[in-house]
N, C-alpha and C positions, 0 to 999 in steps of 0.2 A: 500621443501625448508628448512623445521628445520632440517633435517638431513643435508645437503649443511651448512646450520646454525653451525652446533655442530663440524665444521672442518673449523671453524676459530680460530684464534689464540686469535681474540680480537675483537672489536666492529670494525668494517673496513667493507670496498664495497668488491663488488662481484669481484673487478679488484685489491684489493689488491696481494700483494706476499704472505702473510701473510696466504691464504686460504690452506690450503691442498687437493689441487684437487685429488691429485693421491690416497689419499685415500676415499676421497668421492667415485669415482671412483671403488678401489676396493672393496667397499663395494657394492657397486650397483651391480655389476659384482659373490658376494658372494649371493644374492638372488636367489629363487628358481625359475628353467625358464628353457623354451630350450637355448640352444646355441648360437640360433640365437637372444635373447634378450641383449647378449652382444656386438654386431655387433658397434653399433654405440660408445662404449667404445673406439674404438680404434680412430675413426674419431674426437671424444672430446678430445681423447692425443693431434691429430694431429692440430687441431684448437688453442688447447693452449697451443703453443711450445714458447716461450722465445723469438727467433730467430724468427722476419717473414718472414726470408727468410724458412724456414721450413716449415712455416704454409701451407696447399693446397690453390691455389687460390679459387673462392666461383665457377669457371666452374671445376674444378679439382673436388672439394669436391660431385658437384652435378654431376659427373660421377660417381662416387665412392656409392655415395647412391643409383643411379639408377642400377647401376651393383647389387649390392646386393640385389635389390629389382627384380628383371628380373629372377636369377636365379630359375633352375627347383623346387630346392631342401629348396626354401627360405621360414620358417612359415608364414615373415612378409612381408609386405610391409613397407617399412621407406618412401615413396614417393606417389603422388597421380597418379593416373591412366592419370589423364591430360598431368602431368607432366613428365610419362613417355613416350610421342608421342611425345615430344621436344626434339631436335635436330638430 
């Protein structure tokens, strides 16, 4: 959270405009990791789009993470095992 911290502009909430997500963001995405530790970077663009007509609904978004999680080739899991036997 202090890094999330150091990419605001000023004393303001986590829902200000004011926060520089996108580079919180790229710096997360600048740490050392496989590839797959960025995965969820993009789902965070996509959740805090401006427009909530853009946003994924919250069934969109948990396909999206369970596809990722499913795959042959995937380090992670982003989702629980419970959770990938629903729907």
């Amino acid at each position: 959270m202090n890094d999330l911290e150091a990419c605001a502009v000023e004393e303001t909430g986590y829902s200000s405009p004011d926060i520089d997500f996108e580079a919180w963001i790229a710096r997360m995405e600048a740490l050392p990791g496989p590839p797959s530790d960025n995965l969820p970077s993009e789902w965070i663009r996509q959740m805090l789009q401006r427009d909530r007509k853009l946003r994924p609904t919250a069934d969109a978004l948990l396909s999206i993470v369970r596809d990722a999680s499913t795959k042959f080739d995937a380090e992670h899991m982003f989702i629980g095992e419970c959770c990938l036997r629903w729907g």
